[in-house]
C-alpha positions as CSV (number, residue, x, y, z in Angstrom):
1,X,87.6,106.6,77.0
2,X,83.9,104.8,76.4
3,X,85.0,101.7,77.0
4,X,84.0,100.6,80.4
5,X,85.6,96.9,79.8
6,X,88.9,95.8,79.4
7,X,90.8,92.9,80.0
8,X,94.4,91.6,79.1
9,X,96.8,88.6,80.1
10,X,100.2,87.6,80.7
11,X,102.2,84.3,80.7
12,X,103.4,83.5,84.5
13,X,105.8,80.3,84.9
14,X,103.9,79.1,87.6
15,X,101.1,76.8,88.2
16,X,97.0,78.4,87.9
17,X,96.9,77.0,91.4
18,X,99.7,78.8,92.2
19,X,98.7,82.0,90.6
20,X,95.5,81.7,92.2
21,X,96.7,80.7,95.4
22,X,98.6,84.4,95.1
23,X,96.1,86.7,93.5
24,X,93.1,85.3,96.1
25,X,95.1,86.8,98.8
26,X,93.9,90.3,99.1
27,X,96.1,90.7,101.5
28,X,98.8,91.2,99.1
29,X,97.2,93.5,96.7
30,X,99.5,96.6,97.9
31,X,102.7,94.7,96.3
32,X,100.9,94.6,92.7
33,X,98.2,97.3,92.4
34,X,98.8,100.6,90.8
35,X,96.2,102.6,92.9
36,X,95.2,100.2,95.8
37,X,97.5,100.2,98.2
38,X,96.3,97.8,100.9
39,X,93.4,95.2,101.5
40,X,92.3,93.3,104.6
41,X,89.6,90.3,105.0
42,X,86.2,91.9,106.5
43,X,84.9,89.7,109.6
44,X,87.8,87.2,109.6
45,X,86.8,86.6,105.7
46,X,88.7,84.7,103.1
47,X,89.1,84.0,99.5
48,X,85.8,82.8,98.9
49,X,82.2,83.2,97.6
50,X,80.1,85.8,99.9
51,X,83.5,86.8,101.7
52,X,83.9,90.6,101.7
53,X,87.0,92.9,102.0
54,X,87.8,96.6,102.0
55,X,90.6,97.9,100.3
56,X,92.4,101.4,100.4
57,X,93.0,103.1,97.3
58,X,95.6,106.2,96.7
59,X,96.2,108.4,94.0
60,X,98.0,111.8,93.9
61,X,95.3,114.3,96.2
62,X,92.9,111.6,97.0
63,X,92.7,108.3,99.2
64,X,89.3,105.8,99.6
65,X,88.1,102.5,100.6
66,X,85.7,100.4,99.0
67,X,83.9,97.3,100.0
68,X,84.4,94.2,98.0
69,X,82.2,91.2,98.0
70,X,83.9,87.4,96.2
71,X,82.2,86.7,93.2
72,X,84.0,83.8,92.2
73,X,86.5,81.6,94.1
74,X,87.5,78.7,91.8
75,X,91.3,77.9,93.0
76,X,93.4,77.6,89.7
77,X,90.7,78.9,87.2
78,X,89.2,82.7,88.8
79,X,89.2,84.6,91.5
80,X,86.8,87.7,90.9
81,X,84.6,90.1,93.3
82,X,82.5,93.2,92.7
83,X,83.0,96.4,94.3
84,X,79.8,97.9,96.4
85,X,78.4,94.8,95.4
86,X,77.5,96.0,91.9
87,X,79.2,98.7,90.9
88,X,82.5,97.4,89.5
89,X,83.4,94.0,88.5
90,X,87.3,92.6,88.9
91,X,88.6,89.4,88.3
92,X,91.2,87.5,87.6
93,X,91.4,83.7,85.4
94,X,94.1,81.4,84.8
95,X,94.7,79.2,81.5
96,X,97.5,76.2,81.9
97,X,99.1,77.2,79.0
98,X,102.8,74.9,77.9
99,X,104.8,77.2,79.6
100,X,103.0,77.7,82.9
101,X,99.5,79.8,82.9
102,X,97.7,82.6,80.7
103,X,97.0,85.1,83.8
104,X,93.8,87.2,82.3
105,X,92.6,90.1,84.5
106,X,89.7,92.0,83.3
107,X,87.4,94.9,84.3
108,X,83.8,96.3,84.0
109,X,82.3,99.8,85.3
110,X,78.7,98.5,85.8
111,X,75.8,100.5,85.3
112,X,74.8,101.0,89.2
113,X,78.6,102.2,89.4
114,X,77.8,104.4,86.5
115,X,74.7,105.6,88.2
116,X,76.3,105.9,91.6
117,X,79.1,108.4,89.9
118,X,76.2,110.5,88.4
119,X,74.9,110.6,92.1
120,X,78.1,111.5,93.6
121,X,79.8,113.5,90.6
122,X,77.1,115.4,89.2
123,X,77.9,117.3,86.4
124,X,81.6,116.1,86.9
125,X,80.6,112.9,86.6
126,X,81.5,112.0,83.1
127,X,85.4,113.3,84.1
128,X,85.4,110.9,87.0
129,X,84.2,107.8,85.1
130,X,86.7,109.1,82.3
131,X,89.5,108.6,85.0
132,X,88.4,105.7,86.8
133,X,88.4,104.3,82.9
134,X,91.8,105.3,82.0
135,X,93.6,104.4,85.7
136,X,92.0,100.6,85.1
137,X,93.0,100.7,81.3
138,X,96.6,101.8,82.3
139,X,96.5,99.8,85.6
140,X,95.7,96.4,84.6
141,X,99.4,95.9,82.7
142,X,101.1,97.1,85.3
143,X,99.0,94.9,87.6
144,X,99.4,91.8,85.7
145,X,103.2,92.2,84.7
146,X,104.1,92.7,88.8
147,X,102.2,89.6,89.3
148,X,104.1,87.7,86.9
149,X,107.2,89.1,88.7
150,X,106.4,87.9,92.3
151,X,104.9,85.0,91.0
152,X,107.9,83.6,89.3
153,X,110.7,85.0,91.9
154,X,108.5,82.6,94.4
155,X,108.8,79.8,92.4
């Protein structure tokens, strides 16, 4: 797996603000993500630019946190941060579409992240990045279609 982008959307029957209004909670991550299983608000943060967060992240033999810093925080349009600060960039934009809105969430291993794996990995470093690659690949559908889920059961 080379490519260290993706992206892809779903239709939610719910409002972008709405949407938003769900997927800026960090918080609530645990109910919707694959591989992190919990999030909390660093320093009394919130969902918005500068704010930063930790989140825990499982897989079978391994559990970590990383540090998140908001990137974006534009209620009904994109909620986004990087991990580390520059390592990994997440985010999430909503489209009013006819029948509610085009949830988009997309994905981008960074070159410091890339660096940083090298650092950590050494010569297992392409395997890691290889994984990391594949779980947000795989992880992002999953991601997005339990969002619609909650979304529209709260509506």
């Amino acid at each position: 797996m080379d490519n260290r982008t993706h992206s892809s959307s779903v239709v939610v029957r719910a409002t972008p603000e709405a949407v938003y209004d769900l997927v800026s909670d960090v918080t609530r991550t645990g109910e919707w993500s694959p591989v992190c299983r919990a999030c909390w608000w660093d320093d009394g943060g919130s969902a918005r630019v500068g704010a930063w967060f930790t989140g825990r992240n499982e897989v079978p033999g391994r559990t970590w946190e990383t540090r998140s810093e908001v990137i974006a925080a534009d209620r009904g349009r994109e909620f986004a941060w990087m991990v580390g600060g520059t390592y990994v960039r997440w985010a999430f934009r909503m489209e009013p579409v006819d029948e509610g809105t085009r949830l988009t969430e997309s994905w981008e291993f960074l070159p410091d992240g890339i660096a940083l794996f090298h650092t950590l990995y050494g010569e297992a470093a392409e395997e890691q990045i290889a994984d990391r690659t594949r779980a947000a690949h795989e992880g992002i559908p999953a991601t997005l279609e339990a969002i619609r889920r909650i979304a529209e059961s709260a509506g």
